[in-house]
Each structure stands twice: as C-alpha cells, then as structure tokens.
C-alpha positions as CSV (number, residue, x, y, z in Angstrom):
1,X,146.6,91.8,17.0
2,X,149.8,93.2,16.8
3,X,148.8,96.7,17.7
4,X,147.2,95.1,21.1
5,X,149.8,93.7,21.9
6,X,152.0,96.7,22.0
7,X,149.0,98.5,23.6
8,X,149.4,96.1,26.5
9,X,153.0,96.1,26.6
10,X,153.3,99.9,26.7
11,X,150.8,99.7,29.8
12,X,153.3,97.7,31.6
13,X,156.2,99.4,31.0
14,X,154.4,102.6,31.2
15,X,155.5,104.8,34.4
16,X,152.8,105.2,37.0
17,X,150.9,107.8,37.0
18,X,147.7,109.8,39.0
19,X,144.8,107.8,38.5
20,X,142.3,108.9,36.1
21,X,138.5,108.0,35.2
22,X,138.6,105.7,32.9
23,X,137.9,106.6,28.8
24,X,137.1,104.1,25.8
25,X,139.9,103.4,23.5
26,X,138.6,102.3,19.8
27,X,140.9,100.4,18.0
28,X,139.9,98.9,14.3
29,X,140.8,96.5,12.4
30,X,140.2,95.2,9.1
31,X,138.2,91.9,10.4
32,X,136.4,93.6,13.2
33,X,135.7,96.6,15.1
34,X,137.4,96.4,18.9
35,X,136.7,98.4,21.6
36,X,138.8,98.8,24.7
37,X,137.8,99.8,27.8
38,X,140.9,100.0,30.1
39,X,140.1,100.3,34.4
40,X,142.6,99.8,37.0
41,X,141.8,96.4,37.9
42,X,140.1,94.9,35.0
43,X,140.7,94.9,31.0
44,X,138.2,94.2,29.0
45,X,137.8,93.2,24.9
46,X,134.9,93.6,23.4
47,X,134.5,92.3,20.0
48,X,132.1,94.5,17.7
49,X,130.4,93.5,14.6
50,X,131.0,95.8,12.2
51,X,127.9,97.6,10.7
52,X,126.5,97.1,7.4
53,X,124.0,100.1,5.9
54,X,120.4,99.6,6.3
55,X,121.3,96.8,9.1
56,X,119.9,97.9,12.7
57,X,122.0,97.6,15.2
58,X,121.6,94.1,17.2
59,X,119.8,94.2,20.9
60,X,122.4,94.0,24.0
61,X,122.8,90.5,24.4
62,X,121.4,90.2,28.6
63,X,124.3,90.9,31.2
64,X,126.7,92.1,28.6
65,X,128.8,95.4,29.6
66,X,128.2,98.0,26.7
67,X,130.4,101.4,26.7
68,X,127.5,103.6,28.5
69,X,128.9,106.6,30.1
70,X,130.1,106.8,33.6
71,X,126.9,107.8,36.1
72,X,126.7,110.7,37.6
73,X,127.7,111.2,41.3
74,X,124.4,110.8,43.0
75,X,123.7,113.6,45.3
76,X,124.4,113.3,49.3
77,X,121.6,111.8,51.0
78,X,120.0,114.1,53.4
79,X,119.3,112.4,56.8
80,X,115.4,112.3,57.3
81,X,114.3,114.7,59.9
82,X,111.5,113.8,62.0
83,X,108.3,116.1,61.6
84,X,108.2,118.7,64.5
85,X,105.5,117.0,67.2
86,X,102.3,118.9,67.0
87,X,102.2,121.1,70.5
88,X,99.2,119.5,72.2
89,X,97.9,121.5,75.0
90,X,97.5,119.6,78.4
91,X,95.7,121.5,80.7
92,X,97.1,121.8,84.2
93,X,95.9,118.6,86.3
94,X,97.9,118.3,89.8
95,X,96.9,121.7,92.0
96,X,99.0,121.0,95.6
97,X,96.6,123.8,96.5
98,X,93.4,123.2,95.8
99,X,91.8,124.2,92.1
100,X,91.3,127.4,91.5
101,X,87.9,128.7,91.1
102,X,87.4,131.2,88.0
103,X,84.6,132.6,89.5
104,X,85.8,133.6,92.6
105,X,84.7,137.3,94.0
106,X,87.5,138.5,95.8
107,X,86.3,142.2,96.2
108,X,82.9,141.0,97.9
109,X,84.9,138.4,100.4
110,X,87.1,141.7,100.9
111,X,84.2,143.5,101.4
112,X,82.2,141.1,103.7
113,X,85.4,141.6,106.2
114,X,85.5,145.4,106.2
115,X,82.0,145.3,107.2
116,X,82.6,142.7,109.9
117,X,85.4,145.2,111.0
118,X,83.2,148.3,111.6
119,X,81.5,146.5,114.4
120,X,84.7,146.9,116.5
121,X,86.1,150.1,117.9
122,X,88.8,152.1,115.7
123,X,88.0,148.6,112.9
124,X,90.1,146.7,115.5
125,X,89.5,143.0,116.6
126,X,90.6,141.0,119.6
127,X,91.1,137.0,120.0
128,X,87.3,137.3,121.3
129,X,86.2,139.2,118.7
130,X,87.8,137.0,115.7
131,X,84.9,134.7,116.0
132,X,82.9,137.0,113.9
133,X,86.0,137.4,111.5
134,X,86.0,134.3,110.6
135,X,82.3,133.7,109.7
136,X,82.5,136.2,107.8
137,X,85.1,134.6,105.8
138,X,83.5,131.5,105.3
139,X,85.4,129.6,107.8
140,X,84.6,127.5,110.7
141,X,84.5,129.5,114.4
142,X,87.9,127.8,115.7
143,X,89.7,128.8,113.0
144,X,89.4,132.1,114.8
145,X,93.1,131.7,116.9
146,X,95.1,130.9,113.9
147,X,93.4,133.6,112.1
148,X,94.6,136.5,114.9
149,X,98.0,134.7,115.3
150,X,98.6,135.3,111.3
151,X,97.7,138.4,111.2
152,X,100.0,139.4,113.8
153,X,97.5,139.5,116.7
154,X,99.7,137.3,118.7
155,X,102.3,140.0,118.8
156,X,100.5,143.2,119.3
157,X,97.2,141.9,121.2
158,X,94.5,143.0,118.5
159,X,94.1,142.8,114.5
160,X,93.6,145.6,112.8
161,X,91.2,145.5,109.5
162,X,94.0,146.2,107.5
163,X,96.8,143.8,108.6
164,X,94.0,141.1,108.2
165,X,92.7,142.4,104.8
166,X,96.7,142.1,103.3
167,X,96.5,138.6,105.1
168,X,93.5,137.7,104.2
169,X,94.0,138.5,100.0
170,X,97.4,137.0,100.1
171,X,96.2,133.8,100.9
172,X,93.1,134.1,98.8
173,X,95.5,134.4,96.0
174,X,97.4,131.1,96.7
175,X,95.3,129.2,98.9
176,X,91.9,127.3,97.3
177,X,90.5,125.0,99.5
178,X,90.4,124.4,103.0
179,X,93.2,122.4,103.6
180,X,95.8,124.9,102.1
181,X,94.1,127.4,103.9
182,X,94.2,125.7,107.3
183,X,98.2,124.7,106.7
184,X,98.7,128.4,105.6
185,X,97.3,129.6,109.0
186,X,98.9,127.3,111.5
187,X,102.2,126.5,109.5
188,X,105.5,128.2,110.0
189,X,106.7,131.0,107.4
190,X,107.3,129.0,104.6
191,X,106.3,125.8,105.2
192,X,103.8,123.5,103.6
193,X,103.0,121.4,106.6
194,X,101.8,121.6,110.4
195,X,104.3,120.2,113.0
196,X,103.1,119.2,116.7
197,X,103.6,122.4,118.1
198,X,101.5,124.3,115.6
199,X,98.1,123.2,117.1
200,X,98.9,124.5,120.3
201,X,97.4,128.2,120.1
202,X,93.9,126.7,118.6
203,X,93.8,124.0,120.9
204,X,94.1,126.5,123.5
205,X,91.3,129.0,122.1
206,X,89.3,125.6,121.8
207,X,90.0,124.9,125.8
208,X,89.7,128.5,126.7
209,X,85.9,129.3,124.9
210,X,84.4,125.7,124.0
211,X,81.0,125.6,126.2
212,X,82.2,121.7,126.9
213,X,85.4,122.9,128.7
214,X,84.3,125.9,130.8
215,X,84.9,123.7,134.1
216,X,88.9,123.6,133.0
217,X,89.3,127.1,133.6
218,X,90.1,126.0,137.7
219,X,92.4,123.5,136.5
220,X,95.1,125.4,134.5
221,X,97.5,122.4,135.2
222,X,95.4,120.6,132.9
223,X,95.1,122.4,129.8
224,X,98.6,121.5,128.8
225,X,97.9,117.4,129.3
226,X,94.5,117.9,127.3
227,X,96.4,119.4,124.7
228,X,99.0,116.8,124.3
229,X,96.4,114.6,124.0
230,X,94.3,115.8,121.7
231,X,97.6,116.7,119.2
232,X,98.7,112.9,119.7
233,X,95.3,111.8,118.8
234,X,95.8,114.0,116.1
235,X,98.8,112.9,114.6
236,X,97.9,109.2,115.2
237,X,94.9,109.5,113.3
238,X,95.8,112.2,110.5
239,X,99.6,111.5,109.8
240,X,99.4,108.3,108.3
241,X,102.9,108.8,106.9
242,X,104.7,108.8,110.0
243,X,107.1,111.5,109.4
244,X,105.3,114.1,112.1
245,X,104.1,116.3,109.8
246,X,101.1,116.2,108.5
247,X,100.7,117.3,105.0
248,X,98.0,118.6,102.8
249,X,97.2,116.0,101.3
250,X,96.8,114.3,104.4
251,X,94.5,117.1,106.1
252,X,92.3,116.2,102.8
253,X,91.7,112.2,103.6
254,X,91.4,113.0,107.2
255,X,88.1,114.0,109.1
256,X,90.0,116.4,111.1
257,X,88.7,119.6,109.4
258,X,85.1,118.4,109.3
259,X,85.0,117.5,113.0
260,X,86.7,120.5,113.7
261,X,83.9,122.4,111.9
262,X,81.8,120.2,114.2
263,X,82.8,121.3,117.5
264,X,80.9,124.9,117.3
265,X,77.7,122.8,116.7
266,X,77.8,120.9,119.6
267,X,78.0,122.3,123.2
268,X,78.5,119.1,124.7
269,X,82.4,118.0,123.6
270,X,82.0,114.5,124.4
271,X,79.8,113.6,121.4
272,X,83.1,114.4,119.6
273,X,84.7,111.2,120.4
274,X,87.0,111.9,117.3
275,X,90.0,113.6,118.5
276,X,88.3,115.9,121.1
277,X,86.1,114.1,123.8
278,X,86.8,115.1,127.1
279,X,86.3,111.9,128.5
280,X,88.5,109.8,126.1
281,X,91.5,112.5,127.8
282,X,89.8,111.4,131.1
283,X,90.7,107.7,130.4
284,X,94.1,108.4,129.3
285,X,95.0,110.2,131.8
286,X,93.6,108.0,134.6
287,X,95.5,104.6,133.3
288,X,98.8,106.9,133.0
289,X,98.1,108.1,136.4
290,X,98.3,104.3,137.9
291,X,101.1,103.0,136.1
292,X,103.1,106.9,136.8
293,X,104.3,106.0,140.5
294,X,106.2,109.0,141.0
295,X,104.1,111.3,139.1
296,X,106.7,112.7,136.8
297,X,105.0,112.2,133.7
298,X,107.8,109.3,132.8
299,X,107.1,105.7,132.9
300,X,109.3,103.2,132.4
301,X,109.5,99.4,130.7
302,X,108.6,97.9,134.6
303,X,106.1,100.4,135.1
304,X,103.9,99.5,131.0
305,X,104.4,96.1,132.1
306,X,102.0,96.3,134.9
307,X,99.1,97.8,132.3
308,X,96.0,95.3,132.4
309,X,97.7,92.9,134.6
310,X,100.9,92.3,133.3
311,X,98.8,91.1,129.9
312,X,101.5,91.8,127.4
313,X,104.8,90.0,126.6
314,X,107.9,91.4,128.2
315,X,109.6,90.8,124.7
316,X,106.7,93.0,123.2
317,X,107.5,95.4,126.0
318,X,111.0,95.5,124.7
319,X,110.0,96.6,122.1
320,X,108.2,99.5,122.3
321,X,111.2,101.0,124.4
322,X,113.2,100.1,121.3
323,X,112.7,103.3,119.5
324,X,110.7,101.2,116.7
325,X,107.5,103.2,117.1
326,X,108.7,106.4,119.0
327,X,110.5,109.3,117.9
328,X,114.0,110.9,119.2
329,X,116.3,109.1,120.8
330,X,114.7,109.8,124.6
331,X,113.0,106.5,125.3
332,X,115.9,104.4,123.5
333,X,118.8,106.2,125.7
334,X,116.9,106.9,129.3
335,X,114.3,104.0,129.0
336,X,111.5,106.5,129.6
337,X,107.8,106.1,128.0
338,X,106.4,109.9,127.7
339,X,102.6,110.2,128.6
340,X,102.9,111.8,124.5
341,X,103.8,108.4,123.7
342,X,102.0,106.1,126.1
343,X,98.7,108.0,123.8
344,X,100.1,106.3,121.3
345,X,100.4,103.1,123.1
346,X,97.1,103.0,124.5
347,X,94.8,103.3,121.7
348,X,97.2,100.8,119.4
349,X,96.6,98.4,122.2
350,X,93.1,98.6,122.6
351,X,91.6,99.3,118.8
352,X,94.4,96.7,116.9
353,X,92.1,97.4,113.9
354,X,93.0,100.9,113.6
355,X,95.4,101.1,110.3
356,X,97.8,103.2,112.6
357,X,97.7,100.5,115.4
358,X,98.1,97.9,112.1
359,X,101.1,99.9,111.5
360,X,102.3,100.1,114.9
361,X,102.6,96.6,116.1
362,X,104.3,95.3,112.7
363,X,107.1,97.6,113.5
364,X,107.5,96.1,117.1
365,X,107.2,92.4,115.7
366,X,109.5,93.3,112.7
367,X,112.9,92.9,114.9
368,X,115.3,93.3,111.9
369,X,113.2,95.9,110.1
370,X,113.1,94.5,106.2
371,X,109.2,94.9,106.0
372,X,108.1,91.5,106.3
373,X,107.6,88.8,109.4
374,X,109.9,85.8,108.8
375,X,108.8,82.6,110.7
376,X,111.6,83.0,113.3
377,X,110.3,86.5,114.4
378,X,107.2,84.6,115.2
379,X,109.0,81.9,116.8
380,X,110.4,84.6,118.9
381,X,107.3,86.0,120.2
382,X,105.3,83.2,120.7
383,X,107.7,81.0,122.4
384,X,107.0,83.2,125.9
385,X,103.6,83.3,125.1
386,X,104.1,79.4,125.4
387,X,106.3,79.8,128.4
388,X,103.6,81.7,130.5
389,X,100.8,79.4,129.4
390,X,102.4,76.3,130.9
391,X,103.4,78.4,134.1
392,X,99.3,78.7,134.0
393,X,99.3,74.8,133.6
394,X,97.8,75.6,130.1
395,X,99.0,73.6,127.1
396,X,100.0,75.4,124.4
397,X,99.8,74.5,120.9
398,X,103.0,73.6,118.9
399,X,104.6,76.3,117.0
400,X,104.3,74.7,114.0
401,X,100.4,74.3,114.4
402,X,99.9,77.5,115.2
403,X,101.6,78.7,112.3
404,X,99.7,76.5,110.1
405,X,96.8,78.4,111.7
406,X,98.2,82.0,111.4
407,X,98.7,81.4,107.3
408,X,95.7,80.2,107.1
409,X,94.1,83.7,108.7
410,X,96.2,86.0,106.8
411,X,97.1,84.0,103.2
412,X,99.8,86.1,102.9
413,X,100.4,86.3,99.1
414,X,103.9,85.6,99.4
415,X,105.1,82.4,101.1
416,X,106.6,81.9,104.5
417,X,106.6,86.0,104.7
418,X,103.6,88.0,106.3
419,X,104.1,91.8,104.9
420,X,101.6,94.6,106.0
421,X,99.8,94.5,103.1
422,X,98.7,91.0,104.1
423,X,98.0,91.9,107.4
424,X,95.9,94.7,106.2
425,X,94.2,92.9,103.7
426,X,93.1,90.0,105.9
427,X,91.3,92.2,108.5
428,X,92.5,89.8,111.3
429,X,95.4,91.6,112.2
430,X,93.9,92.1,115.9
431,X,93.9,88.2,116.3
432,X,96.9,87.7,114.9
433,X,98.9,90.2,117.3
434,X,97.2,89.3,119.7
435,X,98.5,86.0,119.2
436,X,101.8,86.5,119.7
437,X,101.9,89.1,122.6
438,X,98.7,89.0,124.8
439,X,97.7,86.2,126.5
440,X,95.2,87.3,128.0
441,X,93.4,88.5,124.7
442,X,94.8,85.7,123.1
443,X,93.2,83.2,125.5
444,X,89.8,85.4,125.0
445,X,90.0,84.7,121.4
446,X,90.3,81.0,121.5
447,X,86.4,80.8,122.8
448,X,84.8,83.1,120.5
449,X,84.5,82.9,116.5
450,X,87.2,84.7,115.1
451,X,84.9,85.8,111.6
452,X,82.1,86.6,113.9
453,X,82.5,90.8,114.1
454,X,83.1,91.0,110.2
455,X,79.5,89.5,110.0
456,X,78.1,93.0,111.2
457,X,75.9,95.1,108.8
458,X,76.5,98.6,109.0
459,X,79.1,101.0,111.1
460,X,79.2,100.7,114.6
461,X,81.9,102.3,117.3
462,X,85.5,101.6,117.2
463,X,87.2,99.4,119.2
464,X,88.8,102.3,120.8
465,X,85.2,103.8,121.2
466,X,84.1,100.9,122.5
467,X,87.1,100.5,125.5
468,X,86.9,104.5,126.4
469,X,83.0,104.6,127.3
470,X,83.7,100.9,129.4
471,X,86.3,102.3,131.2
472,X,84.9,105.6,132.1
473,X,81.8,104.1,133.4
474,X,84.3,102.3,135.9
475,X,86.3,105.2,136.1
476,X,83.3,106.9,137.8
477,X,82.0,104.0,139.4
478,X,85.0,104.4,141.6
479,X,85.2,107.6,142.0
480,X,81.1,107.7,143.4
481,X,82.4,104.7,145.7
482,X,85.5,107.0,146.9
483,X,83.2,109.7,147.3
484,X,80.8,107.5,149.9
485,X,83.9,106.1,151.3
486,X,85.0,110.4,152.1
487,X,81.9,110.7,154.4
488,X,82.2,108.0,156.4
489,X,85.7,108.6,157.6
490,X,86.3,112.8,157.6
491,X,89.3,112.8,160.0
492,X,92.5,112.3,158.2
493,X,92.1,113.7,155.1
494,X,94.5,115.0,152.3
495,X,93.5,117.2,149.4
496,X,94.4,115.9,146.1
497,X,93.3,117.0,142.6
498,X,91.2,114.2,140.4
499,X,88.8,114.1,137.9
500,X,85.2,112.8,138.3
501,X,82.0,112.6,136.2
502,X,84.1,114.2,133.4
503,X,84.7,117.3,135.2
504,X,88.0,118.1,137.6
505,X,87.5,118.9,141.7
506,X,89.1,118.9,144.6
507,X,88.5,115.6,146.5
508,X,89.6,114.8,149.9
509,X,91.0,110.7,150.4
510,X,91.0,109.3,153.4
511,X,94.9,108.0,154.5
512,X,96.0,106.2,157.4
C-alpha cells in the first residue's frame, strides 16, 4: 500500500506532460496481485487473485473491466453511393410536326412531280397550272396558291420544276402531316403559325377559280369584303385560343383543312356553310350594310344599337366597344366597330351556343376581368333589363328570384361565382345571357321550355345555320319585291350596286 501511495503522489506532483495512450502498470505484492490501469480521467484498481498451478483461471465476472488491449481504429466509413439508374430508353412521344412515317418514298413523291412538270413548257408552271402540282403531291386542289407563293412563284410569275422540287423535299423532310405542311406553306419564314393576313393569297385563288364564285369576277370591290369574312370566320371558329394566330395544333381539332379539301368537290359553294358559303357573306354583309349609314365600313356604339330593334342592352353595348372582345386599341380609342369585328359580333349574337360565342359574351359580362361572374355583375346587367320591362308595363321579377333561378340552370360548382367552365358545362349558356342582355330573346324564352332543344336525337344545323338561311330567304324576298317595285316606276332612277339571289348586279332604285 505504501508503494500506491507514492505511485499516486508522484502523479500529482508529476509535471504535465503530452498525453499518451494509456498502458497497464502491474504492481505486486505479497497478499495479492494489483493491476493498475491509469487514464486521464479515471483510475482504476483492480484486485487479482493470485494463481495457484493446476487452478484455471476464474470466468470474467459480467460487466467487469479486464486489461484487453486498446481496439483498433476502425476504418473511415465510406458514404454509400447510390447504384447508377439503369438508362431506360423512352422512345420519342410529342412530334409538334406530325410523326414521322419510316416508310415514306421520298424519291417516287419526287418523281411523281417531275413528271407532272414535263406537261408544261420548258418544266415551268403557272398559278393555273399548279392545280396539277399539287395533285400530284397528294394535296388538296386549293393548296395550289400557297404552293406557287413558296416556291417563289409570287415573285417571278411561274415555278420552275426545280425551285419547287428544293421546296418541295425540304418540307418533306420536316413537315409530316397536313397541318405542318399547310402552316409551312402559308406561314412567314420562320414561323410556326398563320396570322390573318396569311390566308389572303388562297382565299383569292379560291375567289378567282372556285366554279361557285365565277359571278364575282364583275365585282372586284367585293373580293376583299368576302375575304375578310371568310378569314374572321376563320379565326372565330379555328383559334380557340384567342391570341390571332392559329397554331398547329389548332389546325388539327379544327375542320378547316377537311372542308377546305371539300370545296374542289362541290361546284355549288353554298353547301359549304362552314367558313365559305357565299350566302352566309351575303347576310353579313347586308345587316352591316343597314346599320353602316355613311358607308365607311365603321359603325359605331349608336349605330350596333339599332341591330334587331334596339334588342340588346346599352350596358352590353358598352361593352363590346370596351376592347374586351376586340383586338388593338381602335374601337377603345375612336369608338369605331370594324365590319372585321361586327363578324364577330354577329355570329356570337345569333348562335350563343357556339364555345367561341360562350367565350365571347363572358368577357363582356366579366366587368373586372378575374374569370368569374360575381352576383353584382349580374345585378349590373339585369337591373336595365328590369328598367325597360317596366317602360313596356311588364313586371319584372326580383333580382334575387331570378338569381335563384339562374343557379339553379347553371349549378355552378363553386358558390355565389358562375366561371366559364360552368357556363360551358350546363349547356344553357344561350338562356342565361340572354337573360341579362336581350329582352327581346329573353322575353321569347320565358314561353318555351328551356330543356326542350337538348331533347333532340341526332345533329341538326347550328344556331348560326339556322339564322343565315332565315335571313337570306328575307333577304331575297325583298330584293324580288324591289325588283317589281323597279318596273312600275322607271323614271327617277339611280344605279347602285347590291346583291340578289346570291349573286351581285347592278340594280336601279327608284328615289324621289
């Protein structure tokens, strides 16, 4: 005991020093065997039994500390790295386009051209001649125009077969279906999408060599207004985006191409009610015509006012010279309607099932333009629905009836707000505008059962159909009474230019 007690007092005394690992100190004495084991922090004594021969040593007693040697360092754990993903091979899926056909024959579509080209003196082709071009590469007849315009025709009067050919292969090697073919022709260099102005030259051709429109060629001043008609039609029908350019992807949902197709099938252009009909420009132009005093192709807000008898709401009127559903900042700043927009305007008011005319309408009735109908806009509209109802010694039913009625129709799916999906959805939309900014159609609705035309089995003509082939039946009604009235008073005359039974002549009215 002695000796460890001047073991400990020499490790207090002791200097410090570096720190070391630890090592067993044996110390023995004549009673028992001690070992030391000296650490930094702790101290401890061990008491040994001393070992007798032929006596095993004694098992560890459980959780005592026994002099094993220090462990080794174990060895930096690696961080586990994640197995490289196996490359998985997803085959192309989105083609902007069209898909690519493998088994495509470029040579003989090369070859079917070069013959079509011998036909024509020194293998060159005129606008005239391009019909047969464009057979021969698979294509509808009046893609003939945009055909010679691409090629350079436009600039130099003719095609020859080998601008067309370097044309021709250039799109066949990034254009696969029709609609990126058709864009490809009528678009701008570079661009991926037809603006306004790019159906002009085949809307001409079509004008110029359509059987259905040979009596236009003695009305020149008309070509232009049939045009913008047909391109408004157009765009209402095929740009459901609203941005004026109609994309791809749009020219693929759309009829456009296959009625297009149509038009070389059918000599008589008024079976094409879609887009083209003659007679669908006819009435257009005709209810322009009355509400266009002066004839400058301008109307303003008094002028729509007086359409069908003063039947929709100045407030709704307001509206549409808002700039909410036209584009550029004319109408807005000079309070002019263009007969480009008054397209527009007519066939949203007369087909209000039409998604476009859907479309239309919400953005007039949506005054603060969040995308949904609050309860006050309604308010808004219907109070001078109310106010001309009593001037007509009608009584009108409470706001708050009728908009327990209108939530009823709809069920929009969110509460006190009508969105256009709910309108869409609830295939009432006519009624409801209607509602709110046409008393007279309004009025018409009250006697008839509102459910009654989605009881109908099968498809039957638009709403827009419907109105055009009324109205030109009047149209020409009047003009066969005018023509009576001519004969019976020739003095006084003055020559005017007009349109009857879907062709245009020179008529003579009587004045004075």
């Amino acid at each position: 005991m002695r000796l460890l007690q001047d073991t400990l007092a020499c490790a207090g005394n002791s200097s410090p020093r570096p720190q070391v690992s630890p090592a067993p100190v044996a110390v023995r004495d004549t009673g028992s065997s001690l070992l030391i084991q000296q650490t930094p922090e702790i101290i401890r004594i061990q008491n040994k039994p001393e070992k007798k021969p032929g006596t095993p040593p004694p098992a560890p007693a459980p959780g005592s500390s026994t002099p094993t040697p220090r462990p080794p360092t174990p060895p930096v754990s690696k961080v586990p790295v994640a197995p490289s993903p196996v490359s998985i091979n997803i085959p192309r899926f989105y083609f902007p386009k069209g898909l690519p056909s493998g088994s495509a024959n470029f040579d003989e579509a090369i070859a079917k051209i070069e013959a079509a080209f011998t036909e024509f003196e020194e293998e060159k082709a005129d606008i005239y001649e391009m019909g047969k071009v464009a057979k021969a590469c698979g294509c509808p007849l009046y893609w003939k125009a945009p055909m010679f315009n691409c090629a350079g025709g436009e600039r130099t009067g003719f095609v020859s077969v080998h601008s067309f050919i370097a044309m021709w292969r250039k799109l066949l090697h990034s254009c696969y279906d029709d609609a990126s073919k058709f864009v490809y022709l009528l678009a701008k260099p570079g661009c991926s999408y037809l603006e306004q102005e790019d159906f002009i030259p085949l809307l001409q051709d079509i004008v110029d060599t359509h059987p259905g429109l040979t009596f236009l060629k003695d009305a020149p001043e008309f070509h232009s207004r049939y045009i913008t008609t047909v391109i408004q039609r157009i765009f209402y029908t095929v740009n459901r985006s609203w941005t004026g350019r109609i994309s791809m992807t749009e020219l693929r949902r759309s009829n456009f191409l296959q009625t297009l197709a149509l038009l070389e099938e059918e000599d008589d252009i008024n079976q094409i009610t879609d887009y083209f009909s003659y007679e669908h420009f006819y009435v257009i132009y005709c209810k322009f015509w009355e509400l266009d005093t002066d004839h400058d192709l301008f109307i303003d807000a008094k002028d729509l006012a007086r359409y069908n008898d003063h039947a929709s709401s100045n407030r709704i009127i307001e509206r549409l010279f808002s700039g909410a559903v036209t584009r550029g900042n004319s109408v807005q700043r000079e309070g002019r309607m263009s007969y480009a927009d008054f397209v527009w305007f007519l066939i949203s008011e007369e087909d209000k099932k039409n998604p476009t005319s859907v479309e239309y309408w919400f953005r007039c009735m949506d005054l603060d333009g969040d995308g949904v109908l609050s309860m006050y806009e309604l308010e808004y509209f219907y109070q001078e629905q109310c106010e001309r109802m009593e001037a007509m010694g009608i009584e009108p039913l409470p706001f708050h009836d009728l908009l327990c009625q209108m939530l009823d129709l709809v069920k929009p799916e969110c509460q006190g707000k009508i969105t256009l999906h709910d309108l869409k959805r609830c295939r009432m939309a006519h009624i409801f505008y209607d509602t709110f900014f046409n008393l007279e159609k309004y009025l018409d609705h009250e006697q008839r059962d509102p459910f009654a035309d989605l009881e109908s089995e099968g498809p039957e003509p638009s709403d827009w159909d419907k109105y055009a082939l009324e109205e030109y039946e009047v149209l020409v009604a009047e003009e066969t009474a005018n023509d009576q009235l001519l004969k019976s008073c020739p003095q006084f005359i003055m020559p005017h230019a007009s349109c009857s039974q879907g062709r245009l002549s020179t008529q003579q009215t009587c004045i004075g």
